[in-house]
C-alpha positions in Angstrom: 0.0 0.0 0.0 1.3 3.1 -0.8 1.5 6.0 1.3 1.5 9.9 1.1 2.4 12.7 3.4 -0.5 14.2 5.7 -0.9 17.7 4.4 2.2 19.6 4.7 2.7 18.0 7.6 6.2 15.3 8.0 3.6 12.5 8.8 3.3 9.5 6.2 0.1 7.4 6.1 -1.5 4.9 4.3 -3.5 5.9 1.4 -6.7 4.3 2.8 -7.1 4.0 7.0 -8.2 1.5 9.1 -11.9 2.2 10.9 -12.5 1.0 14.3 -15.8 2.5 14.6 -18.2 -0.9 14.9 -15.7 -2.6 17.5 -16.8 -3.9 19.9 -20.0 -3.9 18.7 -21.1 -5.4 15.5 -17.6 -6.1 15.0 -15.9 -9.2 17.7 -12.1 -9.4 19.3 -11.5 -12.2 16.8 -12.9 -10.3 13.5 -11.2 -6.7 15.1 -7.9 -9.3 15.1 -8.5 -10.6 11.3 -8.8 -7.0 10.1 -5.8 -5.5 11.7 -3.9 -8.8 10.6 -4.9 -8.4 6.9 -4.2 -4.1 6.6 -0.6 -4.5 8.2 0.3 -7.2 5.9 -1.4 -5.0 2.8 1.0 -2.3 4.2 -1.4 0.3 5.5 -0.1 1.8 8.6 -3.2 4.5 9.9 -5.4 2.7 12.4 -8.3 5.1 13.6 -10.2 4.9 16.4 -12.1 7.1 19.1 -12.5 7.0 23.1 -16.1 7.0 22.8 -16.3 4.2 20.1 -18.0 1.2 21.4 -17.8 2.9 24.6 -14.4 2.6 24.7 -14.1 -1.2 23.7 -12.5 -0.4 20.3 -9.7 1.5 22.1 -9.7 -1.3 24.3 -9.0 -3.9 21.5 -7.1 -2.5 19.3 -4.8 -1.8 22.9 -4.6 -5.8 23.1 -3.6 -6.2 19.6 -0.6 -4.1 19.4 2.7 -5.5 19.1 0.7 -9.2 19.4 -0.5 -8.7 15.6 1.0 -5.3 14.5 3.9 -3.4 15.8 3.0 -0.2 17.4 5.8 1.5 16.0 4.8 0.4 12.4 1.9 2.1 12.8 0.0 5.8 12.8 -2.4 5.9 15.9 -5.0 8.0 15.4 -7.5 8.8 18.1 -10.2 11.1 19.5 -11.4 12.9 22.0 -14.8 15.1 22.9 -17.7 12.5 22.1 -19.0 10.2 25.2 -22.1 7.9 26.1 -23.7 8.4 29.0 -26.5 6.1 29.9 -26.9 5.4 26.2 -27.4 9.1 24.7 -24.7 11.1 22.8 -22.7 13.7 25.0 -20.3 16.5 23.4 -17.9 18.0 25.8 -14.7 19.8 24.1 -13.6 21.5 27.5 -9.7 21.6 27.9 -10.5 19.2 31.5 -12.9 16.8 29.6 -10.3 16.5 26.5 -7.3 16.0 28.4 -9.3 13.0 30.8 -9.9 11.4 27.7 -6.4 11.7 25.8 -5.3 9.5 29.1 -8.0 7.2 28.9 -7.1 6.7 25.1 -3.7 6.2 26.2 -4.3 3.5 29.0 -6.6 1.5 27.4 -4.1 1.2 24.1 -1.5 1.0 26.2 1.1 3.2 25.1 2.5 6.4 26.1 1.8 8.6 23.0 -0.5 8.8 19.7 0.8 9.9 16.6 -2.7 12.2 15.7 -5.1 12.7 18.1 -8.6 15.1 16.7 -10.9 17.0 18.6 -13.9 15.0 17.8 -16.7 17.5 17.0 -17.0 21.5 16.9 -19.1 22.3 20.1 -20.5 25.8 20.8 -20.8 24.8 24.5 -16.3 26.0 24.9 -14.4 28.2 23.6 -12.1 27.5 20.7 -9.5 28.9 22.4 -10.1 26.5 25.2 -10.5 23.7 23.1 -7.4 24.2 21.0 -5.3 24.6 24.3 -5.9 21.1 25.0 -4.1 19.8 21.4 -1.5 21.7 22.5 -0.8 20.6 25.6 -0.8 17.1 24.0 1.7 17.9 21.7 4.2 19.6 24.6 3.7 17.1 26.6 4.7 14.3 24.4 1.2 12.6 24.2 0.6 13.4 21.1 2.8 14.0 17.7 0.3 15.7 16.0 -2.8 17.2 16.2 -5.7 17.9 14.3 -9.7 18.5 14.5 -12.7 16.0 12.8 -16.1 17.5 11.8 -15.2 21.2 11.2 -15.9 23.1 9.0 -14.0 25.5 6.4 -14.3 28.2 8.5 -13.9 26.8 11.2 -11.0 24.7 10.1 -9.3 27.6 9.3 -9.6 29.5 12.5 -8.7 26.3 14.0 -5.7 26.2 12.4 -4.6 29.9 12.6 -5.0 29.9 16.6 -2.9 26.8 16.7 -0.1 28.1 14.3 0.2 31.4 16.9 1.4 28.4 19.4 3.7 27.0 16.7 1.5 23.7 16.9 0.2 23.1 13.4 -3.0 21.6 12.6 -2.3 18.8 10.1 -5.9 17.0 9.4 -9.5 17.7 9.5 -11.4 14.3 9.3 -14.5 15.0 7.7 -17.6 12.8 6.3 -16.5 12.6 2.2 -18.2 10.3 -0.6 -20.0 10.2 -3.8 -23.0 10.9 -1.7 -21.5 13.3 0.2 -19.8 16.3 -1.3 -19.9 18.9 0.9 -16.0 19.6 1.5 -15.5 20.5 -1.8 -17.2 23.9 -1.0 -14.7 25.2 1.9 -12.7 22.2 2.9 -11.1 21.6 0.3 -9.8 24.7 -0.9 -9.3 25.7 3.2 -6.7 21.8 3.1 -4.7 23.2 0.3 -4.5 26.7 1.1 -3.4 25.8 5.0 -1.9 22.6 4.5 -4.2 20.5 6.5 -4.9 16.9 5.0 -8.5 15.8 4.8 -9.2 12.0 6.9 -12.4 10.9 4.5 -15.0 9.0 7.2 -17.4 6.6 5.1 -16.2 6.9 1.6 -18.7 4.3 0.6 -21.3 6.6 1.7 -22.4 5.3 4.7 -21.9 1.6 3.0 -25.0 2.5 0.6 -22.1 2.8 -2.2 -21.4 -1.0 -1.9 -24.8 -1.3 -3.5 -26.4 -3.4 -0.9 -29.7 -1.6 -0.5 -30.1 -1.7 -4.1 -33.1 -4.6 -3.3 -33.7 -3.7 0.0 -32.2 -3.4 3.7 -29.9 -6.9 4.3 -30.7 -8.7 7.5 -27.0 -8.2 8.8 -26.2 -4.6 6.9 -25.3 -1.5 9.7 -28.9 -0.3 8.4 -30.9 -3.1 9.7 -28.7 -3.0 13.3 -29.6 -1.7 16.5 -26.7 0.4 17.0 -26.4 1.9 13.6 -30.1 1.6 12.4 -30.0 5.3 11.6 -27.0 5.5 9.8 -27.0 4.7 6.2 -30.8 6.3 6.0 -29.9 9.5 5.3 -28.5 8.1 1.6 -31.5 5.9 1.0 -33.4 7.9 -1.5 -34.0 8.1 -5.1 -31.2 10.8 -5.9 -28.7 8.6 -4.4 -30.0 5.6 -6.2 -28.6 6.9 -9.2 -25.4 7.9 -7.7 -25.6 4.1 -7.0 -26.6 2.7 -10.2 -24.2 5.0 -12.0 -21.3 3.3 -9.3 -22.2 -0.3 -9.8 -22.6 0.2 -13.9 -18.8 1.4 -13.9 -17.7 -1.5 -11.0 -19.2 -3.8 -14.3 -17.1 -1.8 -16.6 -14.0 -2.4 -14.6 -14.7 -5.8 -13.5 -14.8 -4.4 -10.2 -17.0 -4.2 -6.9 -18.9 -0.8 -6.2 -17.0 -0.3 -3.4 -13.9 -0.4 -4.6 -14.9 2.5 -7.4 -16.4 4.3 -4.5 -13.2 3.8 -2.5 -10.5 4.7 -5.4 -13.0 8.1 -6.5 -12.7 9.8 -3.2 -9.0 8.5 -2.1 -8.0 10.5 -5.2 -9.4 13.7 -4.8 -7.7 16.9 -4.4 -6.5 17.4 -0.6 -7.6 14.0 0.8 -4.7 11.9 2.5 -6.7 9.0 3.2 -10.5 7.7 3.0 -11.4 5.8 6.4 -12.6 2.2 5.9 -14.9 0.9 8.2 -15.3 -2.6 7.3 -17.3 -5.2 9.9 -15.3 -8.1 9.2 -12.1 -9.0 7.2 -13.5 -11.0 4.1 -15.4 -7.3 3.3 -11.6 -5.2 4.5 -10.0 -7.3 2.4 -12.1 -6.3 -0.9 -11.5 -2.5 -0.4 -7.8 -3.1 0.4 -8.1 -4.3 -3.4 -8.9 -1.0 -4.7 -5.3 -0.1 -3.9 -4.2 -0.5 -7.5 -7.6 0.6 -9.3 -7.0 3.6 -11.0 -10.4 5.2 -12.4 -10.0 6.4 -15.7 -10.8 10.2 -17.0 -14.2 9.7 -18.2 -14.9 7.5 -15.1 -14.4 9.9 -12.6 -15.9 12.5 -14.8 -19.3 10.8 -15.3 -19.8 10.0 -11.6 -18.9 13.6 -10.3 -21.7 14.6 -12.9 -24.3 12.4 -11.8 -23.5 13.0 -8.1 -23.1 17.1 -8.6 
């Protein structure tokens, strides 16, 4: 797997990321063990993860796999910090005290001493920026983390993000943002905002919420994310008749190529402008292990072309 350079920034990562969003949960120990088994031998190197995922069980796993099936210093740790669960409903909470509680927890439960990117989670009205931002970098001076970054911002945002931070010398290096055919939205601010400030752009569910794969072509499968109780909500959003043809016009050039869906999906958004890496969430190895095929797909021209005209 080839790898490129996160922004401007001196940190190299995999072209396409690990998830770790479903471990835990809809994803077991032994699957979470297959999939990080199968991306270190395919070369890639950026794990992400989150304290609240899985309510912190994905930190906890992927803690017990390192250095058993990967070592830790082979790969890029990313993690983040401001999201919770508390008795089962959604908490934000980007306070310095609440950030820096949860860059320790992060640390203990993946038992090392640093991360190599750890995000701000979420914008959040409820603190200051300032306040916020303090927090990234006091990980950075005090060695807990290499680099910093933010995840759901937006250009604006981003960018006054990244100013405050450069006043403190401590350069902001990703934004991780939600990026697919079905999703466009960076390319209004983000993108131009990545190249202008040197940020590089973390794509979260390039397959668009998994509704790129095709699968709810016919209907919602019995064991798809859609028909789960922890991510019922999640791939409903795409599951109308615009995207449909965003879906169709996927799968007829996956026939074209003699390719999946998802790895057209995968290889479209992994090459646009400013993105260092698309974020694959995959629930279990035998579905990681087609997207790590798109590695070598190369869309053609008119490809890319038609889909970013039926997806405009």
């Amino acid at each position: 797997m080839r790898h490129r350079r996160l922004g401007r920034s001196g940190l190299r990562v995999s072209r396409t990321g690990l998830g770790t969003m479903t471990w835990g949960s809809s994803t077991s120990r032994e699957d979470a063990r297959d999939q990080l088994e199968l991306f270190a031998a395919a070369g890639g190197n950026l794990v992400d993860t989150a304290h609240g995922y899985g309510n912190g069980a994905a930190e906890e796993i992927l803690g017990e796999l390192l250095d058993d099936v990967a070592a830790r210093d082979d790969l890029v740790l990313c993690s983040k910090a401001g999201i919770s669960r508390s008795s089962g409903e959604r908490v934000v909470d980007t306070s310095r005290g609440t950030l820096m509680r949860q860059l320790d927890t992060s640390l203990r439960r993946l038992g090392t001493d640093h991360l190599d990117l750890w995000l701000v989670h979420t914008w959040s009205d409820d603190a200051p920026l300032e306040e916020t931002l303090s927090a990234l970098e006091w990980a950075v001076t005090s060695g807990r983390a290499r680099y910093v970054g933010v995840s759901n911002y937006s250009g604006w945002q981003a960018a006054r993000a990244s100013s405050l931070l450069e006043s403190a010398r401590v350069p902001l290096v990703a934004n991780q943002v939600e990026y697919s055919l079905l999703c466009r939205i960076p390319e209004d601010e983000l993108v131009p905002a990545a190249g202008a400030l040197g940020f590089g752009l973390l794509a979260w569910s390039p397959l668009g919420r998994g509704v790129l794969t095709g699968k709810y072509r016919h209907g919602i499968p019995a064991q798809s994310r859609a028909a789960s109780a922890d991510f019922a909500g999640f791939a409903q959003r795409y599951l109308d008749d615009e995207s449909a043809q965003v879906v169709e016009a996927v799968a007829t050039a996956a026939q074209g190529l003699g390719c999946s869906a998802a790895e057209v999906a995968l290889a479209w958004v992994r090459d646009r402008p400013g993105v260092a890496a698309p974020v694959l969430g995959a629930r279990t190895a035998a579905q990681l292990r087609t997207l790590v095929g798109a590695e070598d797909l190369e869309l053609p021209r008119e490809i890319v072309e038609a889909l970013e005209d039926v997806s405009d």
